[in-house]
C-alpha positions as CSV (number, residue, x, y, z in Angstrom):
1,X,-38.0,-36.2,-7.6
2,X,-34.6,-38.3,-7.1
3,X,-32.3,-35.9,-5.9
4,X,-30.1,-35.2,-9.2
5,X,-26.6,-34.4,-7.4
6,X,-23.9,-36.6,-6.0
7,X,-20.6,-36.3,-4.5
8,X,-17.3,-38.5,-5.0
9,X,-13.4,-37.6,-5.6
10,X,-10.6,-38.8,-7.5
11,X,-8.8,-40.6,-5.0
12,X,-7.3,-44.2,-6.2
13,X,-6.7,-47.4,-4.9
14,X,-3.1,-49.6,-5.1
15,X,-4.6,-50.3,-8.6
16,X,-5.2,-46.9,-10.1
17,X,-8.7,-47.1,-10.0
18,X,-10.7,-44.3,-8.7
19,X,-12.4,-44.7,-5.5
20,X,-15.5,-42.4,-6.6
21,X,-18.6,-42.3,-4.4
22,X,-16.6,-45.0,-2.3
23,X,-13.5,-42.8,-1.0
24,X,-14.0,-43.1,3.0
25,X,-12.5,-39.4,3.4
26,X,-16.4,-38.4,1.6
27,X,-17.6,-38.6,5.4
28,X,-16.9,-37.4,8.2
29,X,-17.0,-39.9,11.3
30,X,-20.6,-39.3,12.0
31,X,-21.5,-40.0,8.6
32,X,-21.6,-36.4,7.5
33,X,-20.3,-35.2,4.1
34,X,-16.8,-33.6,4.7
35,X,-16.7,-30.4,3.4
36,X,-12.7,-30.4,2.7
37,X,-12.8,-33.4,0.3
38,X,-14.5,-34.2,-3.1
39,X,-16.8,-32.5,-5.2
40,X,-20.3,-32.6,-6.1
41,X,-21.6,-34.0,-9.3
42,X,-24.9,-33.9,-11.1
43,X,-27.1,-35.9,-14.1
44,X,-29.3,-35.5,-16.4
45,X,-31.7,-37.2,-18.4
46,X,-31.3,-36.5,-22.0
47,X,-34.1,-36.6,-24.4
48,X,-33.6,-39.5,-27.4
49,X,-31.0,-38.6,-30.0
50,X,-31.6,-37.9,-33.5
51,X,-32.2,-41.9,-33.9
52,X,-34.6,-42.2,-31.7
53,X,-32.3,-44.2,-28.8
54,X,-32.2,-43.7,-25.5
55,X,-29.3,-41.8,-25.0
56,X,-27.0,-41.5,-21.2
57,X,-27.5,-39.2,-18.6
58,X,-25.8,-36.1,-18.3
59,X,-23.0,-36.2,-15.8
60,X,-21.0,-33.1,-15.1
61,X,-19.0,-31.3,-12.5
62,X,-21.2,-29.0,-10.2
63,X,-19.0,-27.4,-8.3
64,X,-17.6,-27.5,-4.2
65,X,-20.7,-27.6,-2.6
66,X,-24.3,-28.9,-3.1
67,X,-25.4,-26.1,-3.9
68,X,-23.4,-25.2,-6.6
69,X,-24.4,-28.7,-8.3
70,X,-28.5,-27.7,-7.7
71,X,-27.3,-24.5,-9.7
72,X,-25.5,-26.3,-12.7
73,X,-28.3,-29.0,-12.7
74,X,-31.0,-26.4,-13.2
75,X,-28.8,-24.6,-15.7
76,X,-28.6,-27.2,-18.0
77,X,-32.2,-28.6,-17.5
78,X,-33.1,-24.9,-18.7
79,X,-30.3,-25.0,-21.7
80,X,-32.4,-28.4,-22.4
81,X,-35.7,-26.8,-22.3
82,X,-34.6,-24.1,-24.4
83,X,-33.7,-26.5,-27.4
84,X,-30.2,-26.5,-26.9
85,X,-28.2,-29.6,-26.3
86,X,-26.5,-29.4,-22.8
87,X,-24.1,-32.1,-23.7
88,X,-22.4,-30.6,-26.3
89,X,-19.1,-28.7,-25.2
90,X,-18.3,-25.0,-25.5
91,X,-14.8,-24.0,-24.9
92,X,-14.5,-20.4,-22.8
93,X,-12.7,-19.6,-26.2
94,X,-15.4,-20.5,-28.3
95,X,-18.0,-18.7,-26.4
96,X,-16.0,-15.3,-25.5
97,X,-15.5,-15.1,-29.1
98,X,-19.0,-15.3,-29.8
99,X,-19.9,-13.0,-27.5
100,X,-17.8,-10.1,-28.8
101,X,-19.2,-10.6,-32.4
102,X,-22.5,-10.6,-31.0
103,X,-21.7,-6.5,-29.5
104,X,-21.7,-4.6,-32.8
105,X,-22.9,-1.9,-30.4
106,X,-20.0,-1.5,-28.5
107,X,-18.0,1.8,-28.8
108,X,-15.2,1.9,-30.9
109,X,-12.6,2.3,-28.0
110,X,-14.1,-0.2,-25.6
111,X,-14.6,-2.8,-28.3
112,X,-10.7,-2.5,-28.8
113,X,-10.0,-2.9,-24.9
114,X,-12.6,-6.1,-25.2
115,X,-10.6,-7.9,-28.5
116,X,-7.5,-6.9,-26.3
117,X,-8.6,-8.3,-22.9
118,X,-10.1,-11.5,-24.8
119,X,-7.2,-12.0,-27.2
120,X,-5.1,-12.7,-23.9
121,X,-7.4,-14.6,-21.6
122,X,-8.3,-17.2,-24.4
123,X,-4.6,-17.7,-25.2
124,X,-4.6,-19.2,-21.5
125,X,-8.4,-20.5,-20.7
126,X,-9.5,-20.7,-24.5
127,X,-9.1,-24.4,-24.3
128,X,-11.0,-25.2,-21.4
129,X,-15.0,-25.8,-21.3
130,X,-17.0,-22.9,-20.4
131,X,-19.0,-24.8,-17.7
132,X,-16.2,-26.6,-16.3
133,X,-14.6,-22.9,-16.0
134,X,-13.2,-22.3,-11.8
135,X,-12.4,-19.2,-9.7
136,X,-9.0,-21.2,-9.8
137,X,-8.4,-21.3,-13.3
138,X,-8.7,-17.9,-13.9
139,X,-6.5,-16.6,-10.7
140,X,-3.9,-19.0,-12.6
141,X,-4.7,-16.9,-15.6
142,X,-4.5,-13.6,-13.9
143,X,-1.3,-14.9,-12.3
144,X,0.2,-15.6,-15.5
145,X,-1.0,-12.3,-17.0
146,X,0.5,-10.0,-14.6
147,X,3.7,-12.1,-14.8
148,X,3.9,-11.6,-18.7
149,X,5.8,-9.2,-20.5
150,X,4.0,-5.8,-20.3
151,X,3.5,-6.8,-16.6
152,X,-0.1,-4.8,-16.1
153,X,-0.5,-3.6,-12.6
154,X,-3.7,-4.1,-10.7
155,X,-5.7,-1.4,-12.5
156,X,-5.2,-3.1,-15.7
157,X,-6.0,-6.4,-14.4
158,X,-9.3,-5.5,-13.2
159,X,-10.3,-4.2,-15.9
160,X,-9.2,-7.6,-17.5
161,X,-11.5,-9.0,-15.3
162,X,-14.2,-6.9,-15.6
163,X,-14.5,-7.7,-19.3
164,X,-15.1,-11.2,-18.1
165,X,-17.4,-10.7,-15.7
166,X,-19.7,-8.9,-18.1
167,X,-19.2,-12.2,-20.9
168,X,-19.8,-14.5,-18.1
169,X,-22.8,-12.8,-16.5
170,X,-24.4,-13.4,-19.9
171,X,-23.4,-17.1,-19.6
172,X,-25.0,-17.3,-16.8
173,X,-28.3,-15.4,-17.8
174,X,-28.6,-17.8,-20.7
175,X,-28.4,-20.6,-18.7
176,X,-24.8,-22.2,-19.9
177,X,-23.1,-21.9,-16.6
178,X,-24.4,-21.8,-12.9
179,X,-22.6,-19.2,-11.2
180,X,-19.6,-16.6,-12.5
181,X,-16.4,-18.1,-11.5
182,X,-15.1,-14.7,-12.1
183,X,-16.7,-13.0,-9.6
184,X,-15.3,-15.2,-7.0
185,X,-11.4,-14.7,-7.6
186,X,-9.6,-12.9,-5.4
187,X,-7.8,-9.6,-7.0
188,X,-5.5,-7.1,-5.6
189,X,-7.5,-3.7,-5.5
190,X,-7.5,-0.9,-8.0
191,X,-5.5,2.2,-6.2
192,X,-5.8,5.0,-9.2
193,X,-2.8,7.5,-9.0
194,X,-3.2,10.7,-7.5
195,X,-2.4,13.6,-9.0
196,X,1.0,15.3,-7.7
197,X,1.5,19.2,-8.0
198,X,5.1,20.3,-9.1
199,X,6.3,22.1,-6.0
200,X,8.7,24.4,-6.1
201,X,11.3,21.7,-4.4
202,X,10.4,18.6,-7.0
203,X,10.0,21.2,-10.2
204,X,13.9,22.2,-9.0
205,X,14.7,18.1,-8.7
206,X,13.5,17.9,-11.9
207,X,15.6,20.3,-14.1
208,X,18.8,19.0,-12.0
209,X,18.0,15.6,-12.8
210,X,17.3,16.8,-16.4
211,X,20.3,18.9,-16.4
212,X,22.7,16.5,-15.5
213,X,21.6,13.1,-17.7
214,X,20.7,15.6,-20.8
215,X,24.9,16.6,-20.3
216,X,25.8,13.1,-19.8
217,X,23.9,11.3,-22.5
218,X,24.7,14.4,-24.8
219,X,20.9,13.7,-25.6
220,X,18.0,16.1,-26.7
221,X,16.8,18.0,-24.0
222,X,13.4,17.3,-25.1
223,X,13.2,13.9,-25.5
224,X,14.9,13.9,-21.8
225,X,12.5,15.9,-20.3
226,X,9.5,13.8,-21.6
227,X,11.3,10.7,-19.6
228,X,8.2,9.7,-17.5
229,X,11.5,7.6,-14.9
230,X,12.0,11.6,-14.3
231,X,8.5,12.8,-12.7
232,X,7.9,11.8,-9.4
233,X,4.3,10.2,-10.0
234,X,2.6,9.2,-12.7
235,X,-0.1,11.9,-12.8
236,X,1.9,15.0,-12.4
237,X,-0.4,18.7,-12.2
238,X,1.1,22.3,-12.5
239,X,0.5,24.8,-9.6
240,X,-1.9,27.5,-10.2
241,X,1.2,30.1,-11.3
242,X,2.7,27.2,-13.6
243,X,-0.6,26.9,-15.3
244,X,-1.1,30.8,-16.0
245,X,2.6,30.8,-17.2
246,X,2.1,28.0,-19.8
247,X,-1.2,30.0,-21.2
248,X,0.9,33.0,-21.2
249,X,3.2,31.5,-23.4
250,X,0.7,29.8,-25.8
251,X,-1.0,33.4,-26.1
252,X,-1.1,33.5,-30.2
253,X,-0.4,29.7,-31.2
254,X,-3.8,28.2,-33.4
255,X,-4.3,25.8,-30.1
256,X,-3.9,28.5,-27.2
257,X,-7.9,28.7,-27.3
258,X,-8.0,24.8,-27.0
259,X,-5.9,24.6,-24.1
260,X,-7.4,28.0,-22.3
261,X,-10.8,25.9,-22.4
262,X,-9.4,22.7,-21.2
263,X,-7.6,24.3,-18.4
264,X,-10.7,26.3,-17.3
265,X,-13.6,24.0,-18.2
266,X,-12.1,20.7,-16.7
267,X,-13.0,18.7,-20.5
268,X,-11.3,16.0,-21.5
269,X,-8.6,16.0,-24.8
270,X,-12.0,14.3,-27.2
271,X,-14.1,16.1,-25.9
272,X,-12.9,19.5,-26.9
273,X,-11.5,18.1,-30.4
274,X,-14.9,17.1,-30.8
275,X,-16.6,20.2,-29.6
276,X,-19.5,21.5,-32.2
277,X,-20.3,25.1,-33.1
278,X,-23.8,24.5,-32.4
279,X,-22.8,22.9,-28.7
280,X,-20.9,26.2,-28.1
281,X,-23.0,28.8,-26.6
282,X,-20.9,32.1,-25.6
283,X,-23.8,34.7,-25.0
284,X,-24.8,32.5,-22.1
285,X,-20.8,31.5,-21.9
286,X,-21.7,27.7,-21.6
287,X,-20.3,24.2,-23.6
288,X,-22.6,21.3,-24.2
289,X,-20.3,18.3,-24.3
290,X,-22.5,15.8,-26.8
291,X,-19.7,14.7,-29.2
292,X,-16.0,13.4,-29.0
293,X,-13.0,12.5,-31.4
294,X,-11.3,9.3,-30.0
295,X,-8.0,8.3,-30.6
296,X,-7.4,4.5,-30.8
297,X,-4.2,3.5,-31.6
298,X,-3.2,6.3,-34.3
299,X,-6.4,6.2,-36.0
300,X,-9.3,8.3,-34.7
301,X,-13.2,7.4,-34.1
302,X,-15.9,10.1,-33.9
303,X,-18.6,8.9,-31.1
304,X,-20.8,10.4,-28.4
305,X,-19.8,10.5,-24.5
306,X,-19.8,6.8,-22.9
307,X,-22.0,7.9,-20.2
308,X,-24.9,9.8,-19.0
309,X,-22.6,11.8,-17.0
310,X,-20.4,12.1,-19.7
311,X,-23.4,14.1,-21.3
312,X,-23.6,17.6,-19.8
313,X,-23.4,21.5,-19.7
314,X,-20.2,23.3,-18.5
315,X,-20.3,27.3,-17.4
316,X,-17.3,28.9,-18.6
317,X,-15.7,31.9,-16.7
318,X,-15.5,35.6,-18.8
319,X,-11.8,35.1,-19.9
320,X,-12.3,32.0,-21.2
321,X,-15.3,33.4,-23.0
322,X,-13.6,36.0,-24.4
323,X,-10.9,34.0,-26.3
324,X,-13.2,31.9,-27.7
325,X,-14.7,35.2,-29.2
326,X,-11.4,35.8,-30.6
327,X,-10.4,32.3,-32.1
328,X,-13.8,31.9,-33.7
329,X,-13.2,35.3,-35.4
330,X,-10.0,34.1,-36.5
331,X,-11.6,30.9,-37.5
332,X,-13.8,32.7,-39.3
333,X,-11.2,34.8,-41.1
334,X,-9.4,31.7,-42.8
335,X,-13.2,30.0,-43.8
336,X,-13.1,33.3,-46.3
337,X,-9.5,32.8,-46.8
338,X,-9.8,29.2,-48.1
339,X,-13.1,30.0,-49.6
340,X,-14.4,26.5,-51.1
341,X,-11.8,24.3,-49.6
342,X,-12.7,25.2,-46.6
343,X,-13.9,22.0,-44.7
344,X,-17.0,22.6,-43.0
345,X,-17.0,20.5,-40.4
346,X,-18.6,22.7,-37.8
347,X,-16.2,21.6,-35.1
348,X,-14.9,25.0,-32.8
349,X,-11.2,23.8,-32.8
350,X,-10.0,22.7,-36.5
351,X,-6.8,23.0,-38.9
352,X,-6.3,25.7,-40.9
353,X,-8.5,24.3,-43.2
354,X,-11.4,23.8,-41.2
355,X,-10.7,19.7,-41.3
356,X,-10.2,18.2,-37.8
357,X,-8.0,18.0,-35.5
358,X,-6.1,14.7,-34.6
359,X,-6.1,14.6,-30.8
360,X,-2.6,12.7,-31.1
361,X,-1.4,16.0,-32.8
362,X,-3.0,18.3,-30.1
363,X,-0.8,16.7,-27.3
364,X,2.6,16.5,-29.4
365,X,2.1,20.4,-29.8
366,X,0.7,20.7,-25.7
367,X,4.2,19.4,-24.8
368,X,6.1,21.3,-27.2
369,X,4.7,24.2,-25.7
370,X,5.2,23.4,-22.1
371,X,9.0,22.5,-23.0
372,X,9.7,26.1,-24.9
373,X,8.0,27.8,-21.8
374,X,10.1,26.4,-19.4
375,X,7.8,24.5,-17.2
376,X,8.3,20.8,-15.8
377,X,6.2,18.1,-17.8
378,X,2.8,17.1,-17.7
379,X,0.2,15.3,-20.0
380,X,-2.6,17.5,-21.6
381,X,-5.1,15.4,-19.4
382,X,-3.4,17.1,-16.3
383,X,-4.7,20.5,-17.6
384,X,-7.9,18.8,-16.6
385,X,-6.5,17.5,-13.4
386,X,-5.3,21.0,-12.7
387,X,-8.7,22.2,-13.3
388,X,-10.4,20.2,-10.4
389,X,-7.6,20.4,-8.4
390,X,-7.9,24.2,-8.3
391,X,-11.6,24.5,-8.5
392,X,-11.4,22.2,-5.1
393,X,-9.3,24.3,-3.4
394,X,-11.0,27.7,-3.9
395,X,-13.8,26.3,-2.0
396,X,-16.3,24.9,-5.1
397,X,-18.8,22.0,-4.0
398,X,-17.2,18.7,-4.6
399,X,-20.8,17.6,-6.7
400,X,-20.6,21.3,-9.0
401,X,-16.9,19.9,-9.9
402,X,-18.1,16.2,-10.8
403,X,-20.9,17.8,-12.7
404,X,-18.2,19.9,-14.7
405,X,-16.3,16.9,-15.0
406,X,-18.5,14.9,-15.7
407,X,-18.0,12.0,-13.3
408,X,-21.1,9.3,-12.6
409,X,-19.8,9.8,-9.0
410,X,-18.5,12.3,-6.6
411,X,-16.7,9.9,-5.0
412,X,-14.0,9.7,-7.8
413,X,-13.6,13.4,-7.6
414,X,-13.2,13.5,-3.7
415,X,-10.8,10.3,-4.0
416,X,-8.8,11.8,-6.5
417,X,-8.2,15.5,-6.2
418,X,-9.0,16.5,-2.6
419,X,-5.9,17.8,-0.6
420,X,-3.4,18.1,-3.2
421,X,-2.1,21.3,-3.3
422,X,0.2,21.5,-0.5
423,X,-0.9,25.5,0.5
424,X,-4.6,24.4,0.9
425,X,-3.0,21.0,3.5
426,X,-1.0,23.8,5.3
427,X,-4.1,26.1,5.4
428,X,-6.7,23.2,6.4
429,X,-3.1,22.0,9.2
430,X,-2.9,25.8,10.8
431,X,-7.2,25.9,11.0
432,X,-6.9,22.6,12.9
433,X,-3.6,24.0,14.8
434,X,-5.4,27.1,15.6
435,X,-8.6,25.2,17.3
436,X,-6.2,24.0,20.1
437,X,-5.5,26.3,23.7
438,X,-2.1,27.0,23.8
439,X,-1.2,28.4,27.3
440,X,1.5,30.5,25.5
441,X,0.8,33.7,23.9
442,X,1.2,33.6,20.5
443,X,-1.3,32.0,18.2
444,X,1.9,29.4,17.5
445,X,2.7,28.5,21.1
446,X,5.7,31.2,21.3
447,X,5.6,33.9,23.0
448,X,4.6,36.9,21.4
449,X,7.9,38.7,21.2
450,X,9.9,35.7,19.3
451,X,7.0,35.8,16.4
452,X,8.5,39.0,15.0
453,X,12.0,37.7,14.7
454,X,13.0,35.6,11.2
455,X,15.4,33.3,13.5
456,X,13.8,31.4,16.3
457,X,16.0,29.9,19.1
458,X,14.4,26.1,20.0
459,X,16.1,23.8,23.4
460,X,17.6,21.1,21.8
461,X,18.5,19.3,25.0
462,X,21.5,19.3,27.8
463,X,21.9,23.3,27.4
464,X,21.9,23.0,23.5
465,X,20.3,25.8,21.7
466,X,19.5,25.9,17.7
467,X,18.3,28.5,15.8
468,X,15.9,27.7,13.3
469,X,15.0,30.5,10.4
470,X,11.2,31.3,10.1
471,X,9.9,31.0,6.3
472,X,7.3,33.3,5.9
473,X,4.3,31.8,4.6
474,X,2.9,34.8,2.7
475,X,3.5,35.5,-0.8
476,X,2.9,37.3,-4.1
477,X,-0.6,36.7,-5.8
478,X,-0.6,35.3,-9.5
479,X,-0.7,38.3,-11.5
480,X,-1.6,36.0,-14.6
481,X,-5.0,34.4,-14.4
482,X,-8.5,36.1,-13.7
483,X,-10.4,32.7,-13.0
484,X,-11.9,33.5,-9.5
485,X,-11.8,29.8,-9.1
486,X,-8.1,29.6,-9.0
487,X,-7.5,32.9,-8.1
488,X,-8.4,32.0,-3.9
489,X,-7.4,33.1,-0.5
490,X,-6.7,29.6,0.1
491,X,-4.2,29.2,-2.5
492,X,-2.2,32.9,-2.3
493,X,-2.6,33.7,1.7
């Protein structure tokens, strides 16, 4: 068979005409193609049109290399053979379009992500045609993205581009592209933020900060303190006392239960909005997470977890157990106060009424509370950070804590929450310390009789001497919470 591809560029001559196949820079000196310059090219002979007359070949854009013609070639011989017309055009807004409409099986809040993400890129690539579609193109498009108003960071974008991949992968399966230009473009990499604890030294930055721009802007104090410009990450977690001190305070609020299984279980905010009766087993103090309440904008979407993973059984500790008790018989106190109004749901954590709970609602009263108690801000999906983060540090396997999670990967849960408490970095610092011979006596590399004294003298240099005050390390235990999971040497030494 006649080789179907060819190569030529769109240099011209002093008249404006295109050079083509005849551009010299095609070859190299010994007659080889030049990689650097041109592109390859490919026909195709079309079956007669609706007329019966012979109609031209085919001739489209491959790509940069050989190869990538071959490719295109054999994806439109296949469009051809599968009675579609390889010469008509389809613009990359045309098709994504199509593709979306043809997902009715999507769930409710990644359908909304997909119109998003598509609704942007086809404003910029719409009008182009889906097989003549390059890596460069859509770097351009990413370019002009991140440089838009909102201003997405890298996280954002790949996700952008991950909705793409998936749209063009089916291109390519169905044989209306070669390759997936997406897959080939360049993108800075995805760094999720880690979660920061609120020392004792930030969570004092904090209420000076908040102090002195609530007196300035003679502004509420709470809409101040929920300035995110004031937390020093964007994924802020309470210590283990800070986290026993908020429950404390929520002790009797209709939510306190909500928030006392959150914190101890590790689920996410639609997940426990969307917990069931049935999925609630306290005898054998255990939660089957099978159903959640979505928030999408303001409105809310009942749907089952996105993943395998997300599908899963959690132990819960005897506290935690034993407030549940205690809000169900509550719950089951105003069910025979409301009689038949009562909305029977079956959902563990409900209105007075019995009707759902609107996770938007849940958080608006999660940082009320945290406000009235005193405590520096986080989100209610910190309580869940806070949950790893502690169940990490008192020693549980990283895989028991992605299980409880419910993370496809342990990786994400070692990435993320490993080493954040600054008492378990000391700890792990002084083991490592503590492996090293020290000629000295002391355990510290001072002698033994300057370890009892608070005030250490150290040589500065030239005769100097400074006298540096020794911070003891040990502390009070939390008296608050009875989790044995947050409740370890580690943490309280």
């Amino acid at each position: 068979m006649k080789d179907p591809t060819y190569k030529r560029c769109k240099c011209r001559d002093e008249s404006g005409r295109e050079l083509g196949a005849s551009c010299p820079q095609l070859h190299r000196a010994d007659g080889s193609w030049n990689p650097r310059h041109g592109a390859w090219y490919f026909a195709l002979e079309l079956p007669p049109g609706p007329d019966g007359k012979r109609r031209p070949r085919l001739r489209r854009r491959g790509g940069d290399s050989q190869a990538d013609a071959v490719a295109a070639w054999e994806a439109a011989r296949d469009k051809l053979r599968k009675g579609a017309d390889p010469a008509v055009r389809v613009t990359a807004a045309a098709y994504l379009t199509g593709w979306l409409a043809a997902r009715p099986d999507l769930k409710a809040s990644t359908g909304r992500g997909y119109r998003q993400h598509i609704a942007a890129m086809t404003a910029l690539i719409g009008h182009l045609e889906l097989d003549r579609l390059r890596a460069a193109d859509i770097a351009a498009m990413f370019a002009a993205i991140a440089a838009g108003p909102r201003h997405p960071g890298p996280a954002t974008l790949q996700r952008y581009r991950a909705t793409l991949r998936a749209a063009l992968n089916d291109a390519v399966r169905d044989g209306l592209i070669p390759f997936n230009p997406a897959a080939r473009v360049r993108m800075a990499p995805e760094r999720k933020p880690r979660p920061v604890v609120w020392t004792p030294e930030r969570t004092a930055a904090f209420w000076a900060e908040h102090a002195r721009q609530a007196a300035e802007a003679h502004a509420d104090p709470f809409r101040v303190w929920r300035d995110l410009s004031l937390r020093p990450g964007p994924v802020m977690v309470w210590t283990p006392e800070q986290t026993g001190a908020f429950l404390d305070h929520a002790t009797g609020d209709r939510l306190s239960a909500l928030f006392e299984t959150i914190a101890d279980s590790g689920m996410r905010r639609a997940e426990a909005c969307g917990l069931r009766r049935a999925d609630l087993d306290l005898d054998a103090g255990t939660i089957t997470v099978s159903a959640t309440r979505v928030q999408i904008g303001w409105d809310v979407q009942d749907e089952t977890p996105k993943s395998e993973a997300g599908h899963r059984d959690i132990p819960l500790d005897q506290r935690t157990v034993t407030v549940l008790r205690a809000h169900l018989a509550r719950q089951a106190a105003e069910r025979l106060a409301w009689g038949q109004a009562w909305a029977g749901t079956g959902l563990v954590f409900t209105r007075e009424d019995g009707s759902p709970l609107h996770p938007g609602t849940v958080s608006n009263r999660f940082r009320r509370l945290a406000f009235e108690a005193g405590l520096p801000p986080i989100s209610l999906h910190s309580l869940r950070h806070g949950a790893a983060t502690y169940a990490l540090a008192a020693g549980v396997d990283v895989k028991v804590v992605q299980e409880r999670l419910g993370h496809s990967t342990s990786t994400l849960t070692r990435d993320t929450y490993t080493s954040v408490l600054p008492d378990v970095a000391r700890a792990a610092a002084a083991a490592a310390a503590a492996v090293i011979p020290r000629a000295l006596s002391g355990t510290d590399g001072l002698p033994a009789d300057s370890r009892s004294s608070s005030v250490a003298t150290v040589r500065k240099g030239r005769g100097e001497n400074v006298q540096v005050k020794r911070v003891s390390a040990s502390g009070a235990p939390g008296a608050r919470t009875q989790n044995q999971r947050i409740k370890s040497p580690l943490l309280y030494h």
